[in-house]
C-alpha positions, -999 to +999 in steps of 0.1 A: +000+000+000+030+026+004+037+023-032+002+029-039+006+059-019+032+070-034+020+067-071-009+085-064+006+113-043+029+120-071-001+118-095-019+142-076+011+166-079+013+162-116-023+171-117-020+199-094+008+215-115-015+211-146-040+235-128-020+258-120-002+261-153-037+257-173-051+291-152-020+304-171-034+296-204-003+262-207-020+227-199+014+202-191-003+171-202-008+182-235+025+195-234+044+167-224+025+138-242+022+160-274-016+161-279-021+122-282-059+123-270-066+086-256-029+094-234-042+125-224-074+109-212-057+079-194-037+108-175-064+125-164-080+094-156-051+083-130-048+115-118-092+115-110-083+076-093-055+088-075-074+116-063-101+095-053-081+072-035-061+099-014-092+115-006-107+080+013-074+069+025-057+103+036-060+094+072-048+065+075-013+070+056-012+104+067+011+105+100-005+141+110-039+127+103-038+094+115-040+096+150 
């Protein structure tokens, strides 16, 4: 399970970086897989899971949280 963690924790940075960038008008996905629609969507996809999956288990990995 820390691997998990740790895959979607770095996914959720790589999504949060494309928001910020994209409010600037520059969306990094697109950037970095060069426009390739079904990779863009699988991205997005695993950063949504990954998301998803911090959200309901935040506490328990979490060493602040999880008390």
């Amino acid at each position: 399970m820390k691997y998990l963690h740790i895959i979607s924790f770095i996914l959720l940075i790589i999504g949060g970086l494309n928001w910020l960038l994209y409010a600037f008008g520059w969306n990094l996905v697109n950037a970095i897989f060069g426009g390739i629609p079904a990779l863009e969507q699988i991205i997005y996809v695993l950063v949504g899971l990954a998301a998803v999956y911090e959200a309901v288990t935040h506490k328990n990995n979490c060493k602040v949280c999880g008390m």
